[in-house]
BAGU-596535 format. One record per residue: residue number from 1; residue in one letter; x, y, z of N, C-alpha, C in turn. Coordinates in pm, 1 decimal. Example, Ala and Ser with C-alpha at 12.3 -4.5 7.8 and 13.67 -1.06 7.14 Angstrom:
2
(1, 'a', (1319.0, -569.0, 780.0), (1230.0, -450.0, 780.0), (1320.0, -330.0, 780.0));
(2, 's', (1285.0, -225.0, 708.0), (1367.0, -106.0, 714.0), (1290.0, 3.0, 787.0));
END
This chain:
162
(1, 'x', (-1494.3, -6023.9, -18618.8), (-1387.0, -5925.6, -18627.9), (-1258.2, -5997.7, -18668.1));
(2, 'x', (-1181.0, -5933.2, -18719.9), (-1044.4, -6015.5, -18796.9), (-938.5, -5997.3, -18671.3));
(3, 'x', (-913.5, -6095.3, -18687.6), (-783.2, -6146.1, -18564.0), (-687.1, -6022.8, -18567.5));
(4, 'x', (-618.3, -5933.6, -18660.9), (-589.3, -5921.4, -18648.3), (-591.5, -5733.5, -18572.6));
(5, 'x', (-685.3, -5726.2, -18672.4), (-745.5, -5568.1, -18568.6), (-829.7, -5604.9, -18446.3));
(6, 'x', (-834.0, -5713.3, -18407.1), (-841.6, -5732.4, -18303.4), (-736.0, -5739.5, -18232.8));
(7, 'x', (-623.1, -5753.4, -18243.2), (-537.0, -5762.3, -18143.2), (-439.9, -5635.3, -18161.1));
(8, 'x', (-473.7, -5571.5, -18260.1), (-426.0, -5425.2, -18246.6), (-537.8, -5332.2, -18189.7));
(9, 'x', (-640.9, -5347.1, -18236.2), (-762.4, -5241.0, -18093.9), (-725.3, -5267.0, -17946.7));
(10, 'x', (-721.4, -5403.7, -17902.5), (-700.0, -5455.8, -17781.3), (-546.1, -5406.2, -17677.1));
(11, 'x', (-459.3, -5409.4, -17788.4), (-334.8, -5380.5, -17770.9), (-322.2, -5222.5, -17750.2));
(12, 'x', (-408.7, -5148.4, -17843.2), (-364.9, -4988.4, -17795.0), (-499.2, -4964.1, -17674.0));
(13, 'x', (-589.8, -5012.3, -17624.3), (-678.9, -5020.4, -17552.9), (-586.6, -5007.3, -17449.3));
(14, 'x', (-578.3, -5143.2, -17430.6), (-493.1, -5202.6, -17324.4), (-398.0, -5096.5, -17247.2));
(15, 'x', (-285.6, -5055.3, -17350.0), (-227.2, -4987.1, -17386.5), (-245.9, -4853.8, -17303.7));
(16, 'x', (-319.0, -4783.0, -17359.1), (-418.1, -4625.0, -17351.5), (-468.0, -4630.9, -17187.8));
(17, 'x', (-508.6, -4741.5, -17121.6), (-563.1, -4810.0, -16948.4), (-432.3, -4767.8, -16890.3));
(18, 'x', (-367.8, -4839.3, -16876.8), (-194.9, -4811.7, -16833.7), (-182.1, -4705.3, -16847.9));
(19, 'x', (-163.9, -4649.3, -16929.0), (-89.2, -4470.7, -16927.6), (-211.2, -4349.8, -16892.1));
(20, 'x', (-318.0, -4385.7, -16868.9), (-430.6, -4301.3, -16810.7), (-376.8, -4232.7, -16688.3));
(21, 'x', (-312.6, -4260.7, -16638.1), (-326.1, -4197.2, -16485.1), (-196.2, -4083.4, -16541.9));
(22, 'x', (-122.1, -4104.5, -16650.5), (12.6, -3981.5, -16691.9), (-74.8, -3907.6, -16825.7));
(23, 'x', (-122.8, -3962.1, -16838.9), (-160.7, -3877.5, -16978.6), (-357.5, -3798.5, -16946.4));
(24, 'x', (-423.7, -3855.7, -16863.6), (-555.3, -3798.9, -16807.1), (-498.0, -3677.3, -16785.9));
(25, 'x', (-417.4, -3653.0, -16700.3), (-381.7, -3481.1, -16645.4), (-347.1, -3368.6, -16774.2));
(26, 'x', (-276.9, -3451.6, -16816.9), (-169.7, -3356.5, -16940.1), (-330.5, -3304.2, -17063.5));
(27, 'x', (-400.7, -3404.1, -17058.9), (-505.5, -3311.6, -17192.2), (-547.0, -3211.1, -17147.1));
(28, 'x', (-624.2, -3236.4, -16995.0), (-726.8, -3094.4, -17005.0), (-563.8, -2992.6, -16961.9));
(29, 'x', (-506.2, -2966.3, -16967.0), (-378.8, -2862.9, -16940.5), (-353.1, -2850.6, -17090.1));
(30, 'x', (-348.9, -2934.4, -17169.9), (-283.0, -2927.3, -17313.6), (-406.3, -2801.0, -17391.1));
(31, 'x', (-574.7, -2856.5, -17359.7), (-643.4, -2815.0, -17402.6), (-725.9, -2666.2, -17350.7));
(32, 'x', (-599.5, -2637.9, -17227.8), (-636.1, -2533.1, -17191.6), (-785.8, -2491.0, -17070.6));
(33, 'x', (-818.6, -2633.6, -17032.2), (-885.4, -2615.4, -16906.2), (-813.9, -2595.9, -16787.1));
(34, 'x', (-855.5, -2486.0, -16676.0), (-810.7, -2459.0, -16573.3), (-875.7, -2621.8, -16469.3));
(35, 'x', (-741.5, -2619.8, -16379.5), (-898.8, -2648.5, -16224.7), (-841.1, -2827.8, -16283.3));
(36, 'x', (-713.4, -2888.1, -16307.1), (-710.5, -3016.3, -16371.3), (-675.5, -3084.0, -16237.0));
(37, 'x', (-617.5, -3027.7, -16120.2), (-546.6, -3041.1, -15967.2), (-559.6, -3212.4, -15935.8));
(38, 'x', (-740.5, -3220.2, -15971.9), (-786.0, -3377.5, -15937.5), (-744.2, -3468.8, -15970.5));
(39, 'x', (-778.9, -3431.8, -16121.5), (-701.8, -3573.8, -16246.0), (-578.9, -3602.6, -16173.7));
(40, 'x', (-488.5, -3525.0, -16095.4), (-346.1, -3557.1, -16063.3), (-308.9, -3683.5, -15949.4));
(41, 'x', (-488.7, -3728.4, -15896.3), (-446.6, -3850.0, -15815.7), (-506.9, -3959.2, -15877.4));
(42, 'x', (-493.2, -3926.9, -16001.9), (-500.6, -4053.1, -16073.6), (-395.2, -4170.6, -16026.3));
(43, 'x', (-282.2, -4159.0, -16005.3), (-138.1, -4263.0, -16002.7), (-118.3, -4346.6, -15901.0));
(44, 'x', (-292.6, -4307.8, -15808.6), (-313.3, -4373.7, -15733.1), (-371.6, -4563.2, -15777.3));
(45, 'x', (-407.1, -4504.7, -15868.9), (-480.4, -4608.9, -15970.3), (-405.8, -4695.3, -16066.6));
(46, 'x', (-280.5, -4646.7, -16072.6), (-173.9, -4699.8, -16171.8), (-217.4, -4885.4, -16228.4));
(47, 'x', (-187.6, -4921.6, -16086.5), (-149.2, -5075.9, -16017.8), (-286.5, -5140.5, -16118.9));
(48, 'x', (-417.6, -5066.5, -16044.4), (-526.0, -5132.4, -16143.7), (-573.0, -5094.3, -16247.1));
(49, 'x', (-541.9, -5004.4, -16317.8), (-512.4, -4948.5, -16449.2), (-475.1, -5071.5, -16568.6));
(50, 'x', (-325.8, -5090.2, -16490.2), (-240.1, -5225.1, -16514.4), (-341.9, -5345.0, -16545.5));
(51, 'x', (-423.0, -5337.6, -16428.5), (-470.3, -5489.0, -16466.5), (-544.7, -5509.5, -16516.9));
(52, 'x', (-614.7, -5410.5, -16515.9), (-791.4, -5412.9, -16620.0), (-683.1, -5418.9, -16746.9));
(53, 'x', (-618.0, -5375.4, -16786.1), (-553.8, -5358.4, -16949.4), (-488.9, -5490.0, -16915.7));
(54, 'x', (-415.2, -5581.7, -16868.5), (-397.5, -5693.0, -16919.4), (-551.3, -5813.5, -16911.1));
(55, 'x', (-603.5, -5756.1, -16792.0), (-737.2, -5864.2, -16832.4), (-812.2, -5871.1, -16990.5));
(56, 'x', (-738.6, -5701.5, -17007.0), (-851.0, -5658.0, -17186.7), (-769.4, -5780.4, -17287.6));
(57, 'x', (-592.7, -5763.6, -17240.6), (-534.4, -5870.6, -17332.4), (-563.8, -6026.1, -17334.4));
(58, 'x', (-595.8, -6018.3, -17199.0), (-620.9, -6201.6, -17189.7), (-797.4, -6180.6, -17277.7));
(59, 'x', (-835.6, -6129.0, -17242.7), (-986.5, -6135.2, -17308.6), (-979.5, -6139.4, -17472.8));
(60, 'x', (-851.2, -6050.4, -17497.6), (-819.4, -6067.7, -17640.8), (-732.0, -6169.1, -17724.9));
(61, 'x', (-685.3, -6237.4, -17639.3), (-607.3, -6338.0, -17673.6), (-688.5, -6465.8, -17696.5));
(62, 'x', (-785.1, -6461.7, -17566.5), (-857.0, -6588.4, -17564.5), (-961.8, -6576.8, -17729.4));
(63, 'x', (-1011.0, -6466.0, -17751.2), (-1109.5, -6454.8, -17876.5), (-1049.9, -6491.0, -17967.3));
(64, 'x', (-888.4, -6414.7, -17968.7), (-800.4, -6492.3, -18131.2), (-818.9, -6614.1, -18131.8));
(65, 'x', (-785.8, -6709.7, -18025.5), (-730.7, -6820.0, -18000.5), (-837.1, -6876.5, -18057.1));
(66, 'x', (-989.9, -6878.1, -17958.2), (-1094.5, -6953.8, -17976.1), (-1146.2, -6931.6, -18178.1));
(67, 'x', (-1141.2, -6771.3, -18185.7), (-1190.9, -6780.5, -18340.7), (-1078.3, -6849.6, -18428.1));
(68, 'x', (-965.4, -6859.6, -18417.1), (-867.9, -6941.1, -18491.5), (-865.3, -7058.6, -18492.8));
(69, 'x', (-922.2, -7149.7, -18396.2), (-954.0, -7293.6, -18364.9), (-1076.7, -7332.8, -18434.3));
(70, 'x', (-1176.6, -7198.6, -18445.1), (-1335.5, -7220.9, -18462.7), (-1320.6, -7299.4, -18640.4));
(71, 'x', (-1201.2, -7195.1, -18696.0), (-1176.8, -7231.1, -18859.5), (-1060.0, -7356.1, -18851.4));
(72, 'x', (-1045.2, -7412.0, -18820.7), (-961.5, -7502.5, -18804.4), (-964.9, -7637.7, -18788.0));
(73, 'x', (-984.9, -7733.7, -18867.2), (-1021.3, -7862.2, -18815.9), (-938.0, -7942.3, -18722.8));
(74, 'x', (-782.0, -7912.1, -18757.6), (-679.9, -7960.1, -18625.6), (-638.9, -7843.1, -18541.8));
(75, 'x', (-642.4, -7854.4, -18402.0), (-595.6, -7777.3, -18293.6), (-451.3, -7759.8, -18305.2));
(76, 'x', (-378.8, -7629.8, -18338.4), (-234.4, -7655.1, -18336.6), (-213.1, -7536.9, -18171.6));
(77, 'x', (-129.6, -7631.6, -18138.6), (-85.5, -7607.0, -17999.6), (44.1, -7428.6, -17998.1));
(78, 'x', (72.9, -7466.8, -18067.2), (219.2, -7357.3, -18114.1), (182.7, -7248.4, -18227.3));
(79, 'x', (34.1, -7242.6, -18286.8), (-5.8, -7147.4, -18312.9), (-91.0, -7066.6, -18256.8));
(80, 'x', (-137.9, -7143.6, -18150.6), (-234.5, -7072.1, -18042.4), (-97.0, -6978.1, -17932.9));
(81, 'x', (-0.6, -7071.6, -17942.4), (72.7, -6975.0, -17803.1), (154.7, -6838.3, -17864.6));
(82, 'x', (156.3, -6870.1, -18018.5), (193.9, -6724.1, -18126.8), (101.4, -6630.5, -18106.2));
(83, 'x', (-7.9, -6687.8, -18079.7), (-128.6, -6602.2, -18082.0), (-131.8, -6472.8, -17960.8));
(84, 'x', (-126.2, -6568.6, -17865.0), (-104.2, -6505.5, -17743.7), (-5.7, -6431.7, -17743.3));
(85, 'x', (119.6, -6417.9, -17768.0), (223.4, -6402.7, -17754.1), (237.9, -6277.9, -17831.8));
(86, 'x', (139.1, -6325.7, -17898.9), (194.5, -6145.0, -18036.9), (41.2, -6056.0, -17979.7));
(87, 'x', (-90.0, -6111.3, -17894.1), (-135.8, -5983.2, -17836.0), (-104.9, -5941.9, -17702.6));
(88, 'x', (-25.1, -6011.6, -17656.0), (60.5, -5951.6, -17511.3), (228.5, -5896.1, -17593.0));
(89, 'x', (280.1, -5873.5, -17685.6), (359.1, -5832.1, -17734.0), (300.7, -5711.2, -17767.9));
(90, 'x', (177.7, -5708.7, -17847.4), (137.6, -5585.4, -17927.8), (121.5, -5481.9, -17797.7));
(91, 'x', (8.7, -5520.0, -17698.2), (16.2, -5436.2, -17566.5), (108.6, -5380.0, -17474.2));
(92, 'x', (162.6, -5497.8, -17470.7), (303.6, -5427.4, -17412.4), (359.8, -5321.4, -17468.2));
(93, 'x', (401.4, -5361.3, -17640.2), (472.3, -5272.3, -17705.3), (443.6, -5125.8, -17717.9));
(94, 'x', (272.5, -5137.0, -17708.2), (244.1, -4941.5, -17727.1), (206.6, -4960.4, -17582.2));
(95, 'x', (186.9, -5008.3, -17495.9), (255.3, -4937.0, -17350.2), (371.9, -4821.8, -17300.0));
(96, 'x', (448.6, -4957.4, -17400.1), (646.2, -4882.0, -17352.4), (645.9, -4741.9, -17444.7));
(97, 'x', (573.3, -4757.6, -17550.4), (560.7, -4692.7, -17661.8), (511.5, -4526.1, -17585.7));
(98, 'x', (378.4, -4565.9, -17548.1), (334.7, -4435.4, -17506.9), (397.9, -4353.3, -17376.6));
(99, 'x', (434.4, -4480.5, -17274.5), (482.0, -4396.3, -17126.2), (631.1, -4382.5, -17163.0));
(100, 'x', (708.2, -4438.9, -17253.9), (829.2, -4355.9, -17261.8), (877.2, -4290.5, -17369.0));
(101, 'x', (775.7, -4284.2, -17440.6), (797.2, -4162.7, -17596.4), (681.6, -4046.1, -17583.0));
(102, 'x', (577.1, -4116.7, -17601.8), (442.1, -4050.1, -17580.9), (447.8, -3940.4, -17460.2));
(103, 'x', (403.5, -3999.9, -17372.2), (409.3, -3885.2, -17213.9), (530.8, -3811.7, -17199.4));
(104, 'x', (628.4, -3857.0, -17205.6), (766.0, -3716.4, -17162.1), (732.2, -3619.9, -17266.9));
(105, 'x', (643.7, -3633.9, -17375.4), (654.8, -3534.7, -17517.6), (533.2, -3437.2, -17499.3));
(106, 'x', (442.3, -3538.1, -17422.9), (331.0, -3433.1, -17424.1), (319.8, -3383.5, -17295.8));
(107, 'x', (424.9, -3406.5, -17194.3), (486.6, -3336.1, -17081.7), (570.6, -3190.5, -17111.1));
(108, 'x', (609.9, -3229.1, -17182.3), (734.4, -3108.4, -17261.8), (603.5, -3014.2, -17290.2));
(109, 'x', (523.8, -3039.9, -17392.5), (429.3, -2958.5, -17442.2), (347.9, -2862.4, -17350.3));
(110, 'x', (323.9, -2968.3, -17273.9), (179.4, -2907.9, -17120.7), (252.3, -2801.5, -17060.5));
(111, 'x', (440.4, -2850.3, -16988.0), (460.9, -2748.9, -16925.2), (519.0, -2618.9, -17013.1));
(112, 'x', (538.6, -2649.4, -17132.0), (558.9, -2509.0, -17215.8), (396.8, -2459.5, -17231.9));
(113, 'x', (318.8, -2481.2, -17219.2), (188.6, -2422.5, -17214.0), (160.7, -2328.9, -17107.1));
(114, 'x', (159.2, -2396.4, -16992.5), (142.9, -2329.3, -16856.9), (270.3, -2202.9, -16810.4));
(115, 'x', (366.7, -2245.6, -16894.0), (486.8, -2133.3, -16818.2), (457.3, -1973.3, -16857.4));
(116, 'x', (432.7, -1979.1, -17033.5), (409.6, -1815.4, -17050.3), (270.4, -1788.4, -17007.1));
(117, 'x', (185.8, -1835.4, -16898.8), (57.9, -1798.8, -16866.2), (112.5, -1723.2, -16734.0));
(118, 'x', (244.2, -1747.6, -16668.7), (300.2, -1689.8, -16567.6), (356.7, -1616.1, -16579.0));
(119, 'x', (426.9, -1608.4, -16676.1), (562.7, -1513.9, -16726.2), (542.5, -1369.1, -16737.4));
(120, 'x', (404.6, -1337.8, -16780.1), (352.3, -1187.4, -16777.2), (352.0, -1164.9, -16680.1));
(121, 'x', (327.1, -1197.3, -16570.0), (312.8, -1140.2, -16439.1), (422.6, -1041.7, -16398.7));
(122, 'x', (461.6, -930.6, -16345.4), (539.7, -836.0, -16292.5), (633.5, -856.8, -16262.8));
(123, 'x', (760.8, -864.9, -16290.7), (895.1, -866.8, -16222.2), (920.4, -892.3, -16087.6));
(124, 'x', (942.4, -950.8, -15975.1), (941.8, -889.0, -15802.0), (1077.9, -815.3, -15830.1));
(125, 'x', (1121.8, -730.0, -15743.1), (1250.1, -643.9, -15699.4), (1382.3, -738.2, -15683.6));
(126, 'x', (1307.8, -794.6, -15602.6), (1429.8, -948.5, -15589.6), (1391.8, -1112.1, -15652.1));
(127, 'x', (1503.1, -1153.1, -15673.6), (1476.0, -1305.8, -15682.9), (1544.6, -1405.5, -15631.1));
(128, 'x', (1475.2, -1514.3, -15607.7), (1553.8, -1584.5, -15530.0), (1535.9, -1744.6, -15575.3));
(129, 'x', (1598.6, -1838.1, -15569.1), (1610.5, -1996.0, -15641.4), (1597.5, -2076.7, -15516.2));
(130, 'x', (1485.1, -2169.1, -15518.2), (1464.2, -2273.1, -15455.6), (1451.7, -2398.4, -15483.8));
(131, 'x', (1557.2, -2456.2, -15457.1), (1557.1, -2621.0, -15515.6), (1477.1, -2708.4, -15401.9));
(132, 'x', (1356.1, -2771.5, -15493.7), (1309.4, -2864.6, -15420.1), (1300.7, -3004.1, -15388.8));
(133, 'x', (1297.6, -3093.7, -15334.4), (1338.9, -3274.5, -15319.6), (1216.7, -3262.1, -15290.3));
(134, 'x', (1087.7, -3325.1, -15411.4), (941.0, -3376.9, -15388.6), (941.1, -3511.0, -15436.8));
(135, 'x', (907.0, -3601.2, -15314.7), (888.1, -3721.2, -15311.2), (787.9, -3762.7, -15413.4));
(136, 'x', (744.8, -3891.9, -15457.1), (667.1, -3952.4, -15511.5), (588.5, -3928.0, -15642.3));
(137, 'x', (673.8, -3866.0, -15724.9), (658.6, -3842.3, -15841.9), (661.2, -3934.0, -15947.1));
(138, 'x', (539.3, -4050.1, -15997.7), (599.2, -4121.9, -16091.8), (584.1, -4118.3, -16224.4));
(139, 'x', (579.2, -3993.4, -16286.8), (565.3, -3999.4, -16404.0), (612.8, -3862.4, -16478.5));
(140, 'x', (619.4, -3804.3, -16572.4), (610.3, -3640.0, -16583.7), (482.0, -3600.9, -16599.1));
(141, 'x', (370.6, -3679.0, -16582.4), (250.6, -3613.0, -16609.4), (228.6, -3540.1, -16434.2));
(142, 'x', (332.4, -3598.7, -16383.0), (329.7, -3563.3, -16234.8), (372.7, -3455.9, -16190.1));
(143, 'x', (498.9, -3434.5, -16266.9), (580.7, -3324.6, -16300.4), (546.2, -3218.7, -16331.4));
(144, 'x', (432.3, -3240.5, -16453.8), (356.4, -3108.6, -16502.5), (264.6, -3086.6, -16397.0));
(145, 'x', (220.2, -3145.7, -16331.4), (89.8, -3126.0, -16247.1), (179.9, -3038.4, -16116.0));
(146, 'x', (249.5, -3050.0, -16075.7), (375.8, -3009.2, -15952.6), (374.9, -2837.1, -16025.3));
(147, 'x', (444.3, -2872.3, -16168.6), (493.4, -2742.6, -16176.0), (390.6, -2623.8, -16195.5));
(148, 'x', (240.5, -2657.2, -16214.8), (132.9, -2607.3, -16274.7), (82.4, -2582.7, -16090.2));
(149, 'x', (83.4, -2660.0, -16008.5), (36.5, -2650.1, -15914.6), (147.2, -2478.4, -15844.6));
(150, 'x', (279.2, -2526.1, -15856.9), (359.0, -2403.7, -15820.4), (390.8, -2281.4, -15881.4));
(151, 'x', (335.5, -2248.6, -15987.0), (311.4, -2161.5, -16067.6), (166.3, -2044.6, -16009.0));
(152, 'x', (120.7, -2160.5, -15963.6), (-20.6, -2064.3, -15865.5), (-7.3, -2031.5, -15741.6));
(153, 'x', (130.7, -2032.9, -15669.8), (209.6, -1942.0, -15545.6), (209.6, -1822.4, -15586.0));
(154, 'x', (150.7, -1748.8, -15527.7), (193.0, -1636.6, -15486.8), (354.8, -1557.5, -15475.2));
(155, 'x', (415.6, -1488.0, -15590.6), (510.6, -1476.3, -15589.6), (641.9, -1606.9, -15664.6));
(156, 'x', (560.9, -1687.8, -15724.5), (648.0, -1760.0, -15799.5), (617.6, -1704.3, -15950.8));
(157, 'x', (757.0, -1643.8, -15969.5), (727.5, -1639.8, -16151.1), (792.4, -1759.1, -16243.0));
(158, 'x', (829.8, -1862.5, -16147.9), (895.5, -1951.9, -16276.0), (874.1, -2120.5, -16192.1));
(159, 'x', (859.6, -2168.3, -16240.7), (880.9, -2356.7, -16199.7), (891.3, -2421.0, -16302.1));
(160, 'x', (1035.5, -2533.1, -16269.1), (1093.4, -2633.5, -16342.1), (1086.5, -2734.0, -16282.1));
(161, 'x', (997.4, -2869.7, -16295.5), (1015.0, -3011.6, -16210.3), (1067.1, -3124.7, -16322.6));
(162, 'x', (1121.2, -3182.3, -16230.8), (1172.0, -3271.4, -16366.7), (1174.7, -3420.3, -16232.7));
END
């Protein structure tokens, strides 16, 4: 395999591990499956998410390294640590890429999905605004999952989590 789609497969791999636990919830909601409640304790998993995707980078770094040495009759010390350096760069980069461009966008999307599935529902006589302080929210895929979860109260016609 060529060094270098190798360290771009590895990198959005990697990548794609990490943001699983914000972006698992948001498809089946995007795609219109009911019943997603579970996927939402994914973020329990965050931490080792994390690490399996950098073990994928060290696994991918070490293959550049070793197949770049394999063609090489002198060992260069400072092109092996480029090596490394640009597939823990590439991973990182569509990490940051996806959990802070990617997910708030397809957060936006999910909860404009779920809101007019409520909105038909009947007027009540009265209304009333409740601001809530919910702990431990780390992501907006969390957000959507909150507001999708409060949307199925009884008597709520509207939820905004942010």
């Amino acid at each position: 395999m060529n060094e270098k789609k190798l360290v771009v497969k590895a990198g959005i791999g990697a990548a794609l591990l990490g943001v699983l636990c914000c972006v698992g919830p948001l498809v089946p909601i995007l795609l219109g499956i009911g019943g997603t409640g579970a996927l939402f304790g994914l973020h329990r998993y965050q931490p080792l998410f994390i690490a399996i995707g950098l073990v994928i980078l060290s696994a991918a770094a070490w293959i550049a390294v070793r197949n770049h040495n394999r063609c090489c009759t002198v060992r260069n010390r400072k092109q092996d640590i480029r090596i490394v350096g640009t597939v823990f760069a590439v991973g990182i980069g569509f990490y940051l890429l996806l959990q802070f461009a990617v997910v708030p966008v397809l957060s936006s999307v999910a909860s404009n999905t779920i809101q007019p599935q409520k909105a038909s529902a009947a007027a009540p006589d009265t209304l009333s605004t409740l601001k809530l302080d919910i702990a431990g929210m780390n992501c907006a895929g969390c957000a959507v999952g909150i507001e999708q979860a409060l949307l199925t109260v009884p008597g709520v016609r509207e939820a905004h989590v942010d």
